[in-house]
N, C-alpha and C positions, 0 to 999 in steps of 0.2 A: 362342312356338314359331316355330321355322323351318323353313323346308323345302328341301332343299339336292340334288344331283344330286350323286353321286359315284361311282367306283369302287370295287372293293371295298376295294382299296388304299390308296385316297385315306383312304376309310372307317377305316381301323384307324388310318391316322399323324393324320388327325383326333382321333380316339377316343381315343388316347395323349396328345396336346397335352391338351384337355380335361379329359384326369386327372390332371394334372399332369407330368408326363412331360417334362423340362428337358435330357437327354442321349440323343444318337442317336449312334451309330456304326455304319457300315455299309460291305459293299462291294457292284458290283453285280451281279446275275445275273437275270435273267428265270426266271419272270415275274412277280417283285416289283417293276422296277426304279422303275413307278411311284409305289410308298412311298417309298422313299430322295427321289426327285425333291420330293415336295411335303412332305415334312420337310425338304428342303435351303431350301424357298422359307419355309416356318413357324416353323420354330424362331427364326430371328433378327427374326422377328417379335413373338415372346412371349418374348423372353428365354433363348433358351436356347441350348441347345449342339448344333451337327451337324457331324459327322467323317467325311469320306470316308475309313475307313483302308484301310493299304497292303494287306490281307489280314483274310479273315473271322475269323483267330486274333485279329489285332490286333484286332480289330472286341469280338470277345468279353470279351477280357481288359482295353479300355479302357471297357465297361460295366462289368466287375468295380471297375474304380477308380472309378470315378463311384457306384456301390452304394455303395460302402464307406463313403464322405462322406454316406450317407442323401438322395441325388438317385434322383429316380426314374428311372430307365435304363434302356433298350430299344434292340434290334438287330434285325436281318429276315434275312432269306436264304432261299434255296432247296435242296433235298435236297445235290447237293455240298457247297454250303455252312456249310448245318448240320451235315457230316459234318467238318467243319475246327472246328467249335465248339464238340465235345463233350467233351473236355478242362475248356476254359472252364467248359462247365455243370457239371461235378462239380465243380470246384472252387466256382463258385457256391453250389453245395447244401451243400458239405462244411461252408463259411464262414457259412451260414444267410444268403445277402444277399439280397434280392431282385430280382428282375428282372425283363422281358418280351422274350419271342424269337418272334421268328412265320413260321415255315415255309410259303410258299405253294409245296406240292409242286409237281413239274414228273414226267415217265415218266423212268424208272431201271430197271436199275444204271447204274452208269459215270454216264458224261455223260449220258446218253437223251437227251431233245428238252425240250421247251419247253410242252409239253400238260399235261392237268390228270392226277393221279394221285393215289394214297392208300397208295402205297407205301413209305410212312417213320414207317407208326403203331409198327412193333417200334420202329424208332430212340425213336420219342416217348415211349411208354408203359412199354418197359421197361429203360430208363436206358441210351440209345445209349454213352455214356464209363462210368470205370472205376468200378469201388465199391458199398458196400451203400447207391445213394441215390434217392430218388423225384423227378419233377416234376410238378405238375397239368401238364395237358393238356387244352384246353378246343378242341371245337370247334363252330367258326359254320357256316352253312350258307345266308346268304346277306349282303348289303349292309350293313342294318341291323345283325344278329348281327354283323359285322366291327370297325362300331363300336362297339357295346352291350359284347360281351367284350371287346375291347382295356380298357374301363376296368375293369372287372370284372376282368380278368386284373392291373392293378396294384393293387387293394383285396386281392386276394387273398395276393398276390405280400406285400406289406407287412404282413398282417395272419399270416401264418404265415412269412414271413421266410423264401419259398422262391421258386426259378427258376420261371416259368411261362410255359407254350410254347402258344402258339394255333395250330392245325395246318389251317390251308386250304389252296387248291391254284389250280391255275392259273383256272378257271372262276372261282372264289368272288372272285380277285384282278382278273381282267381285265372281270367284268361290270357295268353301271351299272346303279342303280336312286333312284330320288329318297325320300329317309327325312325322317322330322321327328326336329327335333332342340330341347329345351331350349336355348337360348343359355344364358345363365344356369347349368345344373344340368348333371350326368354321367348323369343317366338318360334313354334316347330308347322313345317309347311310339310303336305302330305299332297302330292300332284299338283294341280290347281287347286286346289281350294285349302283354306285358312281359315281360320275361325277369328272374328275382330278380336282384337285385345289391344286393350290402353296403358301401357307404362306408365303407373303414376308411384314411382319409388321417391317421394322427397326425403333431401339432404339430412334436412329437423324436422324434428316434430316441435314445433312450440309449447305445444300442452304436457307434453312426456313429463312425467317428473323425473329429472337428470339431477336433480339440486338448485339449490335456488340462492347458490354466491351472488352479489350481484346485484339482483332481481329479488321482485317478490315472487312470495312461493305462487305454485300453483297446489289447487284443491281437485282433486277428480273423485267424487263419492256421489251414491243413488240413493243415501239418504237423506230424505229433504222433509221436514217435520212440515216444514210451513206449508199450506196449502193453497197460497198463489205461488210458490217458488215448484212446488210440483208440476202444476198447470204450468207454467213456463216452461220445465224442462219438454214436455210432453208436446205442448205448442213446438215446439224446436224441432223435436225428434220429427210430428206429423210433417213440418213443412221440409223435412231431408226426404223422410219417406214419399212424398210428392214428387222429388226430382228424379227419385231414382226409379222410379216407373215412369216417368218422362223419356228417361234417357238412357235406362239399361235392361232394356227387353228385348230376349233374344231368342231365336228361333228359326228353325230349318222348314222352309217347304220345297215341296214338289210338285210340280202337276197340276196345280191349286186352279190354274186360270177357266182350265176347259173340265173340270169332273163333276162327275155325276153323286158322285160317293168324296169324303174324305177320312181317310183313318187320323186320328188323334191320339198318338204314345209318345213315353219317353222314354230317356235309358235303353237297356237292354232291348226294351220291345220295341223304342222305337227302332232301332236296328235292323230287328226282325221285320216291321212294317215296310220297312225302306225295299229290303231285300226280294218282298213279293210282289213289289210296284211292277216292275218289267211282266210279270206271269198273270199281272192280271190286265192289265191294258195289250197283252198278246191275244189275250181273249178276247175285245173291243170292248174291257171295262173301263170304263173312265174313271177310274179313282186318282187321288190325289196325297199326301200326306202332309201334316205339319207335326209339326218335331218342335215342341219347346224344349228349351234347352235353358231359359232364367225359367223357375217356376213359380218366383216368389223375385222379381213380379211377373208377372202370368201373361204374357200374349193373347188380352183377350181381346185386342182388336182385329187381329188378322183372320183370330176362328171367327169376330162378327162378320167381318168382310164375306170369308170364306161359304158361311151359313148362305147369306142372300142368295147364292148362286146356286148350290147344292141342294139336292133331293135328300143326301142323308146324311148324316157326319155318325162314326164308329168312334168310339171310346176302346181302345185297349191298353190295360193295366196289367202289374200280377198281386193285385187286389180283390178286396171285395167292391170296390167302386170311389177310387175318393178323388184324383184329378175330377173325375168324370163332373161331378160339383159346380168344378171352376170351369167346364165346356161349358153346361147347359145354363150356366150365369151369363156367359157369354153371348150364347146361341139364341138365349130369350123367346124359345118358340118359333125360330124360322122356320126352322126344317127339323126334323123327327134326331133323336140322340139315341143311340140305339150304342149297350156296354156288353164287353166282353170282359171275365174278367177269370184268373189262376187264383190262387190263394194257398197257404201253407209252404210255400215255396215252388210249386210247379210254375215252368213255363210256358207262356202259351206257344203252340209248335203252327206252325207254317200252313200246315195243310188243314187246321182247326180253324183260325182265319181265313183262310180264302173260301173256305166250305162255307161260312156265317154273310162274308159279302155276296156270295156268288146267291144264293138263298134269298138274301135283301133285294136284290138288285134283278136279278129274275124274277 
């Protein structure tokens, strides 16, 4: 075991090294710029590959080439930036490649500032570029979780042979906190608790284009003129995207069994939510918390469960409202959905939430 200080940023291009992760391409924008920086100083440390490209397209499309050879390949960027790279991800998903993209939001539209936000979960969860295609979306909510999912995000990525987007924000990317880490292994333990993660690093890739001495070649392209050979691919893609909302929805609760109230955040806020659980059930509130952590695919059986029982479910974002969507699809009218939301990059503070339940709930 080691124990290491890092940023959250540091934390993910760590975390990607560690999983194997041999190709970076990037360009820079705050407030990531600290990943690009410590994969410029890593990667030709371990062997591998870092590209400042000329633009976040290039950026995209030069992971797509690096995918394609079966190298594990990952990019970063920020809300404009991923907004130049959605193109790329469809075609990523169209092609089955795998990848890692890690959005540390910034406040928007346009350019905004430089602050933390959660304003690009529609871009993330419901397929920002063109087509009928899906991406996991996984998000962390602190240091640890930055690097723990980064590997998780390429077992994923490889094991269902899809694009997979880590969605943190400027807090999660700029804060330090000191994590133990396995030297040796890809999984990092923090007290009790562990986050699941599935090793699925295979040997080959059969599909890779490596060359085709030997064998016949193989073909990996997204365009398909014929319009049953489209329907087929699309058929394909739907029945992948079935499993993995079967089999890869993930999420933290608390308190869930006996409350009266439940808070619903992610990320940073869910953090925040976590931390006033104790202050408010000192008070005899009953709240509770759920914490998605895939958001794509979305934990909406646990909020159904969770509805039956509860008087109210809270939505907090630092949005104008866009999880809050995939609650009240969820919640179907059980019980009241009642959103709190920042925007521009403010955070919501501690003592703004507990003033909103206490209010509700009284």
């Amino acid at each position: 075991m080691e124990k290491i200080l890092l940023s959250g940023n540091e934390a993910a291009a760590e975390g990607a090294i560690r999983a194997g992760c041999r190709f970076y391409a990037g360009y820079p924008i705050t407030p990531q710029n600290e990943l690009i920086e410590y994969m410029a100083r890593r990667m030709p440390e371990v062997g591998g590959v870092f590209i400042q490209a000329e633009s976040e397209i290039a950026a995209i499309n030069m992971v797509f080439g690096a995918s394609v050879t079966g190298m594990r390949a990952m990019t970063s960027s920020s809300g404009p930036g991923i907004s130049l790279k959605q193109e790329g991800l469809s075609y990523l998903a169209a092609c089955q490649l795998p990848a890692v993209v890690i959005n540390v939001m910034r406040g928007g539209p346009g350019l905004g500032n430089i602050a933390p936000s959660q304003s690009d979960y529609f871009q993330a969860t419901k397929g920002g570029g063109h087509g009928d295609y899906h991406i996991i979306v996984l998000a962390p909510s602190c240091v640890l979780e930055m690097f723990e999912i980064t590997s998780l995000a390429f077992n994923l990525a490889d094991k269902y042979r899809i694009p997979v987007m880590i969605l943190a924000d400027g807090v999660l990317g700029q804060m330090m906190e000191p994590i133990e880490v396995h030297s040796s292994q890809f999984t990092v333990h923090s007290n009790k608790r562990r986050l699941p993660t599935t090793d699925h690093r295979p040997s080959t890739k059969p599909w890779a284009l490596t060359g085709c001495k030997g064998r016949e070649p193989s073909i990996i392209r997204s365009l398909l003129i014929e319009v049953d050979k489209l329907e087929e691919l699309n058929n394909v893609l739907q029945k992948k995207y079935e499993r993995i909302k079967k089999y890869e929805v993930r999420f933290e609760t608390l308190h869930t069994s006996d409350c009266d109230a439940v808070l619903i955040a992610y990320g940073t806020v869910g953090r925040i939510c976590k931390t006033i659980l104790p202050k408010l059930r000192k008070e005899v509130l009953r709240v509770g918390l759920i914490r998605p952590i895939s958001l794509w695919p979305f934990p909406g059986d646990v909020i159904k469960t969770a509805a039956k029982r509860a008087k109210c479910i809270f939505v907090i974002e630092m949005s104008a409202g866009q999880m809050v969507e995939d609650v009240k699809l969820a919640v179907n009218g059980r019980c009241p959905v009642k959103f709190y939301g920042r925007t521009g990059g403010s955070v919501p503070q501690e003592n703004e939430i507990i003033d909103i339940i206490k209010k509700e709930l009284k």
